[in-house]
C-alpha positions as a LaTeX table, in Angstrom:
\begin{tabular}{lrrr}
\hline
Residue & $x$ (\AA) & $y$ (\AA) & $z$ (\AA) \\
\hline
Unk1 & $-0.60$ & 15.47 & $-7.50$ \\
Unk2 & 2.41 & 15.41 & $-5.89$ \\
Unk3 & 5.50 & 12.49 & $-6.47$ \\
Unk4 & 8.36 & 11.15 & $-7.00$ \\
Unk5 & 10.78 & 8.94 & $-9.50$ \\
Unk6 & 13.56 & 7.02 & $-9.37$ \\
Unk7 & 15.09 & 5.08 & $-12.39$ \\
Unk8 & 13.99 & 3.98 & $-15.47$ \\
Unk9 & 12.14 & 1.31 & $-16.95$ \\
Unk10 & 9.09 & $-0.85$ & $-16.40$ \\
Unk11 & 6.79 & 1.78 & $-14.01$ \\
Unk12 & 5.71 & 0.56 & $-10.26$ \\
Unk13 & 3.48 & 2.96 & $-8.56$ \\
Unk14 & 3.41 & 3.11 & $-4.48$ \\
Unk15 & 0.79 & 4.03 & $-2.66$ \\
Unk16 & 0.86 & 4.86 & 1.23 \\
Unk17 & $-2.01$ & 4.29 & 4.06 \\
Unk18 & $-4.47$ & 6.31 & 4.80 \\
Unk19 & $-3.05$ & 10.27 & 5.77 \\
Unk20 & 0.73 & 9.20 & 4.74 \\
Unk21 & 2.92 & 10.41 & 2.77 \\
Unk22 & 5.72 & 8.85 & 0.26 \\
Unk23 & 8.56 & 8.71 & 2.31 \\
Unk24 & 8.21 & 6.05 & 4.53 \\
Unk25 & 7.67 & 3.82 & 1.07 \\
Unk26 & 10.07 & 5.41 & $-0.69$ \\
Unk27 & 12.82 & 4.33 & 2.38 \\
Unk28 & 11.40 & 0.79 & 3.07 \\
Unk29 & 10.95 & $-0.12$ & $-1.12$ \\
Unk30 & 14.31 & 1.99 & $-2.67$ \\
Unk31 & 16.66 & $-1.08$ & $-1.13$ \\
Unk32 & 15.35 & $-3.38$ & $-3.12$ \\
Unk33 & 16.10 & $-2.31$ & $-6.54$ \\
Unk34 & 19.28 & $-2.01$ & $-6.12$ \\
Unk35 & 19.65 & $-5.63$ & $-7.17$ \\
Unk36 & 16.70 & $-4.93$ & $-9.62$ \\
Unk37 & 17.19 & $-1.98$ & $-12.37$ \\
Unk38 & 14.76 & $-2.00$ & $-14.94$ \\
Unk39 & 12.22 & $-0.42$ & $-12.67$ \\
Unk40 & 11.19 & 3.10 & $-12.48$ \\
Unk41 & 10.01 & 3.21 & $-9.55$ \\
Unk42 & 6.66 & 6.31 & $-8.36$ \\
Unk43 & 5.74 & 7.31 & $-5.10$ \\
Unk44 & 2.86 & 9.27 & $-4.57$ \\
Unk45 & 1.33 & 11.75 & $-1.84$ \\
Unk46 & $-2.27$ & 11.22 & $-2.67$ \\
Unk47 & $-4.80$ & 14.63 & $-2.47$ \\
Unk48 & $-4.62$ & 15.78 & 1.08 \\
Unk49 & $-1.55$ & 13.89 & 1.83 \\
Unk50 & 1.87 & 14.96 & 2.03 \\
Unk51 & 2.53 & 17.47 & $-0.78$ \\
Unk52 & $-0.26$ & 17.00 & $-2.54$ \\
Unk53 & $-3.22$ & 19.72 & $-1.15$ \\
Unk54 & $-7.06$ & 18.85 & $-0.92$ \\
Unk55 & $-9.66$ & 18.87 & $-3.54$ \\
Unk56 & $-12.84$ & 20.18 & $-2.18$ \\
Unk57 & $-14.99$ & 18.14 & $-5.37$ \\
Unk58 & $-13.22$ & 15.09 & $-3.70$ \\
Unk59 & $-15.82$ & 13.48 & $-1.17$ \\
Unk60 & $-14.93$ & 9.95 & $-1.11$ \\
Unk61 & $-12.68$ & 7.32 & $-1.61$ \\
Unk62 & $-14.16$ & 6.97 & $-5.57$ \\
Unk63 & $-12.97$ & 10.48 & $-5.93$ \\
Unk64 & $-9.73$ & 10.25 & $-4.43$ \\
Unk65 & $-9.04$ & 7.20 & $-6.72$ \\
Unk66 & $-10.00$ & 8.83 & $-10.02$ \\
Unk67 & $-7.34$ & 11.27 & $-9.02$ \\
Unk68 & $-4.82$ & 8.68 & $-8.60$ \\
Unk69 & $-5.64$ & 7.18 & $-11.51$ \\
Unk70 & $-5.49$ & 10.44 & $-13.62$ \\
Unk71 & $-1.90$ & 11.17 & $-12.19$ \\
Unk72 & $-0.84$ & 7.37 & $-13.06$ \\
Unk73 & $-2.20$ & 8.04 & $-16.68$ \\
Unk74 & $-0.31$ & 11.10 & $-16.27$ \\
Unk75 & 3.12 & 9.55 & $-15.52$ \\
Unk76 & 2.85 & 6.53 & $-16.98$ \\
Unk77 & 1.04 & 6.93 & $-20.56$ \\
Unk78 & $-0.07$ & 3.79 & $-21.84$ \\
Unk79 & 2.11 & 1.55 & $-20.14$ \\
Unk80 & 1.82 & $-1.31$ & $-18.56$ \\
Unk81 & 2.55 & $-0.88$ & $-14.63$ \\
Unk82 & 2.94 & $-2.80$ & $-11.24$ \\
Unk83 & 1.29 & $-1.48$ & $-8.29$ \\
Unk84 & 1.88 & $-2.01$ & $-4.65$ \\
Unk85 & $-0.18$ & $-0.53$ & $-1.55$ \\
Unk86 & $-0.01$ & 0.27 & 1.98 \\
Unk87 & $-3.01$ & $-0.11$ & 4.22 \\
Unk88 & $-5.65$ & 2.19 & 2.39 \\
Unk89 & $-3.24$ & 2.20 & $-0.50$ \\
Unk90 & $-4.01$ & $-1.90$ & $-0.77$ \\
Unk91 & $-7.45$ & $-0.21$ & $-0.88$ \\
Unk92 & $-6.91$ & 2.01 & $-3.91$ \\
Unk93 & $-4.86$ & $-0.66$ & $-5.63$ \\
Unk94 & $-6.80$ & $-3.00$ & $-5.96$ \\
Unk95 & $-9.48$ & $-0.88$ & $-7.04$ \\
Unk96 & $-7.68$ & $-0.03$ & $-9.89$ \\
Unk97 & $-6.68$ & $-3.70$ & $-10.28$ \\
Unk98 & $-9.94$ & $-4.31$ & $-10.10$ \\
Unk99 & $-11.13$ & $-1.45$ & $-13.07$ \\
Unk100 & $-8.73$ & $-2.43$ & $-15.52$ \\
Unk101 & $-6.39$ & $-5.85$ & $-14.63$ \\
Unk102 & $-4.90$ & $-6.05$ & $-18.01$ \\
Unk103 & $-2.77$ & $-3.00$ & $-17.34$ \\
Unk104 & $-0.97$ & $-4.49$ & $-13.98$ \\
Unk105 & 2.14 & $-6.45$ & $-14.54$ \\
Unk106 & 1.99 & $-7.80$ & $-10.41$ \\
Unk107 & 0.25 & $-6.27$ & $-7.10$ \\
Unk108 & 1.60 & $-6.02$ & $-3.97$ \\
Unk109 & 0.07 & $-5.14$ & $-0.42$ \\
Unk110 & 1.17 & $-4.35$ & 2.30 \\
Unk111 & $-1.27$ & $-4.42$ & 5.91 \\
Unk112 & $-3.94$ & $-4.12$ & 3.14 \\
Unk113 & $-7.42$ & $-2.66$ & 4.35 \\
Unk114 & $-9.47$ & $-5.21$ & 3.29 \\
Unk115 & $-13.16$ & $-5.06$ & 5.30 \\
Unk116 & $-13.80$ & $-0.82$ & 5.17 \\
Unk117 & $-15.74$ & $-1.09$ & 8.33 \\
Unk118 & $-13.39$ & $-1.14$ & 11.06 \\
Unk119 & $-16.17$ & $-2.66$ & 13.63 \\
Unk120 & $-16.52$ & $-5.69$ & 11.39 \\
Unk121 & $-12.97$ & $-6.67$ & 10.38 \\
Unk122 & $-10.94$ & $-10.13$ & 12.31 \\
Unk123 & $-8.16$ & $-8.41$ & 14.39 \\
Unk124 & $-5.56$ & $-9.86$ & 16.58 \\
Unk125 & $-4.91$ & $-8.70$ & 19.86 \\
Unk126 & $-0.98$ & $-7.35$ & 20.36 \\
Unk127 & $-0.58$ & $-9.11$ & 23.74 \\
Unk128 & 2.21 & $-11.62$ & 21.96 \\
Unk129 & 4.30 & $-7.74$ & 20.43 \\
Unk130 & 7.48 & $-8.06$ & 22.59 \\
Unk131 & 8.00 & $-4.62$ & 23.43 \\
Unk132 & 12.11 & $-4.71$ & 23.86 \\
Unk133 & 14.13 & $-1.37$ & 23.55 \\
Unk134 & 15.41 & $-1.96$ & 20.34 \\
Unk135 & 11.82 & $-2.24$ & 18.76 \\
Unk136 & 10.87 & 0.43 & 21.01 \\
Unk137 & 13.62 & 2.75 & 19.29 \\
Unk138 & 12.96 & 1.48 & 16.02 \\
Unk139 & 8.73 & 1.95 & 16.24 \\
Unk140 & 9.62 & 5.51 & 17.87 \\
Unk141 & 11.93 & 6.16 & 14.66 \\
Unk142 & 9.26 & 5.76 & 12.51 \\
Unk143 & 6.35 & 7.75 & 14.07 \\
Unk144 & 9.29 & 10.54 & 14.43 \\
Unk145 & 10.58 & 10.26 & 10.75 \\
Unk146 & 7.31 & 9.28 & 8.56 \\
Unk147 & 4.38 & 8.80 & 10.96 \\
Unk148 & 3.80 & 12.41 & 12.78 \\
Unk149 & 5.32 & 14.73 & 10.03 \\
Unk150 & 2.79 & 13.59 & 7.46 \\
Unk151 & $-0.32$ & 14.54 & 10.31 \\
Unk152 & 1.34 & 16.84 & 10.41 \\
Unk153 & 1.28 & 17.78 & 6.60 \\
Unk154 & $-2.29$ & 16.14 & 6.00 \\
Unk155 & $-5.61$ & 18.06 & 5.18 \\
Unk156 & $-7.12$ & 15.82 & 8.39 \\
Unk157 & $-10.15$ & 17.78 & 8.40 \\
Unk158 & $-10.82$ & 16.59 & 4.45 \\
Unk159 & $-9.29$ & 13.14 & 4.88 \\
Unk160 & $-11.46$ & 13.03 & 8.26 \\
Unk161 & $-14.60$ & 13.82 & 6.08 \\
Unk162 & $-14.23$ & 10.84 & 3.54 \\
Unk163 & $-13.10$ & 8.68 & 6.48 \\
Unk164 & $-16.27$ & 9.16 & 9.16 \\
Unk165 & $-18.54$ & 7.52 & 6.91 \\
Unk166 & $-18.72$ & 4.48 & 5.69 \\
Unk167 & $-20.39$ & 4.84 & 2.25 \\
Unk168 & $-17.70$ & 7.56 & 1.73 \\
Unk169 & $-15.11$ & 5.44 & 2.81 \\
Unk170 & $-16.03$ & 2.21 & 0.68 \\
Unk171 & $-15.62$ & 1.86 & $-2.80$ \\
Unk172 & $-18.97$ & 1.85 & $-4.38$ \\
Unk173 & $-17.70$ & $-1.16$ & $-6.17$ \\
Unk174 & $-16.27$ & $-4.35$ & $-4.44$ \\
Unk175 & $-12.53$ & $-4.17$ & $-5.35$ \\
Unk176 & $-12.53$ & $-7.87$ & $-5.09$ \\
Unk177 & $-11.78$ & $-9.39$ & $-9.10$ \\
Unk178 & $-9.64$ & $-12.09$ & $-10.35$ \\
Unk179 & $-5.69$ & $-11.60$ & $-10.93$ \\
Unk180 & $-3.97$ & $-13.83$ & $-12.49$ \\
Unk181 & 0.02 & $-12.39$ & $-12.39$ \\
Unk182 & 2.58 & $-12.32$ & $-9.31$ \\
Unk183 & 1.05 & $-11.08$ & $-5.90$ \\
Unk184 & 2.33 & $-10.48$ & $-2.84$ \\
Unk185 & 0.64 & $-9.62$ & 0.20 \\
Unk186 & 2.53 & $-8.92$ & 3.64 \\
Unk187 & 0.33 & $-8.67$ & 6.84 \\
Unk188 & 1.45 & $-8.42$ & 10.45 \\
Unk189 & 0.50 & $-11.34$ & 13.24 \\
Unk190 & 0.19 & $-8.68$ & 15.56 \\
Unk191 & $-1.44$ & $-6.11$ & 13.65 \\
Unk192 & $-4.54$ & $-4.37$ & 15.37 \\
Unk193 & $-5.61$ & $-2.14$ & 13.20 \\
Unk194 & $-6.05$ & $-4.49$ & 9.68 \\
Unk195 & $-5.18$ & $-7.81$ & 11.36 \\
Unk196 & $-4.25$ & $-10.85$ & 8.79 \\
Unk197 & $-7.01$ & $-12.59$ & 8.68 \\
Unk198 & $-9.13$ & $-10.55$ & 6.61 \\
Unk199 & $-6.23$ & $-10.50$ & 4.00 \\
Unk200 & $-6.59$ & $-14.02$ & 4.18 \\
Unk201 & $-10.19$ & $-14.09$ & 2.76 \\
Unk202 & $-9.32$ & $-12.92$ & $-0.56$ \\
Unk203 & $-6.26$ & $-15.17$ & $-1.30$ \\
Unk204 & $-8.45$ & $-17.37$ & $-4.09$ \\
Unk205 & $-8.43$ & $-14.16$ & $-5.89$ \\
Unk206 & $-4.74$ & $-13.70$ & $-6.64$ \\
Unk207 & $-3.67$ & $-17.64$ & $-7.79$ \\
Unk208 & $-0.26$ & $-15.99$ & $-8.32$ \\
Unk209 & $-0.28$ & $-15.15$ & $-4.86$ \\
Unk210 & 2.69 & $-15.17$ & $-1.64$ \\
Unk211 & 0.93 & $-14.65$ & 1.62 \\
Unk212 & 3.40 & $-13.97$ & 4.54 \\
Unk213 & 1.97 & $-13.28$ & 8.09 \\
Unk214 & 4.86 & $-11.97$ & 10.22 \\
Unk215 & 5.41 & $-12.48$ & 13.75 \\
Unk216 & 6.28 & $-9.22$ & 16.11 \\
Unk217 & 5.34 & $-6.91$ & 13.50 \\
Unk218 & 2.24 & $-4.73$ & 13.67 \\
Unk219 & 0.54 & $-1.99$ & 11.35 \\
Unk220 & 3.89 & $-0.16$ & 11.03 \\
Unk221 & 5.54 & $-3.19$ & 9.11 \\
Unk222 & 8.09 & $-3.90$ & 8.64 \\
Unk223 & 9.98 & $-2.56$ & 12.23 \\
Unk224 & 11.71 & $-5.66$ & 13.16 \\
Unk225 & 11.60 & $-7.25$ & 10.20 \\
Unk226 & 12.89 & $-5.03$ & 7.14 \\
Unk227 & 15.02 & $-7.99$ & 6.03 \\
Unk228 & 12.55 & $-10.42$ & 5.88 \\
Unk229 & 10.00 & $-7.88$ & 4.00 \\
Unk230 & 12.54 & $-6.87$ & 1.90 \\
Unk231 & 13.12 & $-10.52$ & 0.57 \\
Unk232 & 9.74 & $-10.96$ & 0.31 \\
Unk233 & 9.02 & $-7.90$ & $-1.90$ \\
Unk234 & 12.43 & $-8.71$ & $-4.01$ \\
Unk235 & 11.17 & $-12.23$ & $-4.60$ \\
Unk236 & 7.86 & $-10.68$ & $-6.15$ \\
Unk237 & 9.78 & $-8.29$ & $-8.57$ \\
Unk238 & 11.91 & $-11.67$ & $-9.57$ \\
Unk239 & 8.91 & $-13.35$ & $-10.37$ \\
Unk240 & 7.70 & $-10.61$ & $-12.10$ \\
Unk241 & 10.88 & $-9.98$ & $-14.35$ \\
Unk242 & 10.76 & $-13.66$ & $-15.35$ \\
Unk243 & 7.69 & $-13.55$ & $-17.47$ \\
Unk244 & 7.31 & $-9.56$ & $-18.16$ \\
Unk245 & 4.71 & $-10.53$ & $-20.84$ \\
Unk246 & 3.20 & $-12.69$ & $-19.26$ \\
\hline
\end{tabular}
């Protein structure tokens, strides 16, 4: 499986939505160490993603997270690591939060997937998503840049396969477990596709938890607000650098 590195230290894996690839995490995420070495810091192109090619055995989203987990095992040894997701990537996090929470040091997700089954899940309409030119430029930046070269690069046909059905698309076990160290989660108040309300639902299970819904942002988050999410993710690496052990 295909990824990348940068520093050294205490591991944090990355995990992108559903079809992407590492870059547009790598770009949003690399900022913020700057002010916080220490971390080595993994981005990966899951199987039929990015670099990474297909597995035919792989038929569902239990498959493709035994792979990830393999290639964390892989990278990190026994070390303890953080973990943040994207969309389907909250998905696979906390699914391995969820198989072995001793082994996380802090979770973070970002527009997390959090009801599978898109016809049942609390969105938000985008009727209140100011459409100016500068977040025009800046939401066309992003499909150009991240967005349409990895569907571009994506096995869609093998993605398309896990993703048309929803016992292939769940986890056959609820992700949902108790986790007691620093959480964030970042959703957008103008997000169609996940919404924030569903993200909501599962606060009581991370007590160490920073929920932050964020006006004119959407699924692509952050586009207005990097700052903001920026802070926000710096702020849960603090809080997990001041009790490591913990």
């Amino acid at each position: 499986m295909y990824y990348e590195t940068f520093g050294e230290g205490r591991p944090i894996v990355f995990l992108p939505g559903w079809g992407g690839a590492n870059g547009e995490g790598r770009d949003v995420h690399e900022p913020v160490f700057e002010e916080h070495p220490g971390w080595r810091r993994i981005y990966v192109d899951p199987p039929g993603t990015g670099k990474t090619p297909s597995v035919p055995s792989i038929t569902d989203q239990d498959g493709l997270l035994d792979a990830i987990a393999a290639t964390i095992e892989d990278v990190v040894g026994g070390e303890r690591f953080a973990l943040a997701g994207t969309s389907a990537g909250g998905l696979h996090a906390r699914g391995l939060v969820r198989r072995d929470p001793s082994r996380i040091l802090g979770l973070l997700l970002r527009v997390p997937g959090i009801v599978v089954d898109r016809t049942k899940r609390t969105l938000p309409t985008d009727e209140f998503l100011l459409r100016s030119e500068a977040f025009a430029a800046a939401w066309q930046d992003k499909q150009d840049r991240y967005y349409d070269p990895a569907e571009q690069q994506a096995d869609l046909e093998f993605l398309a396969h896990i993703q048309s059905d929803i016992s292939r698309y769940a986890l056959r076990e609820d992700p949902a477990t108790r986790f007691e160290r620093p959480t964030l989660i970042v959703t957008g108040r103008q997000d169609t596709m996940t919404g924030y309300a569903d993200a909501w639902s599962v606060v009581e299970d991370y007590p160490r938890a920073t929920y932050a819904v964020l006006d004119q942002e959407d699924h692509d988050l952050p586009v207005r607000r990097n700052g903001l999410y920026q802070a926000l993710v710096s702020d849960w690496v603090r809080r997990m650098e001041e009790h490591p052990d913990a």
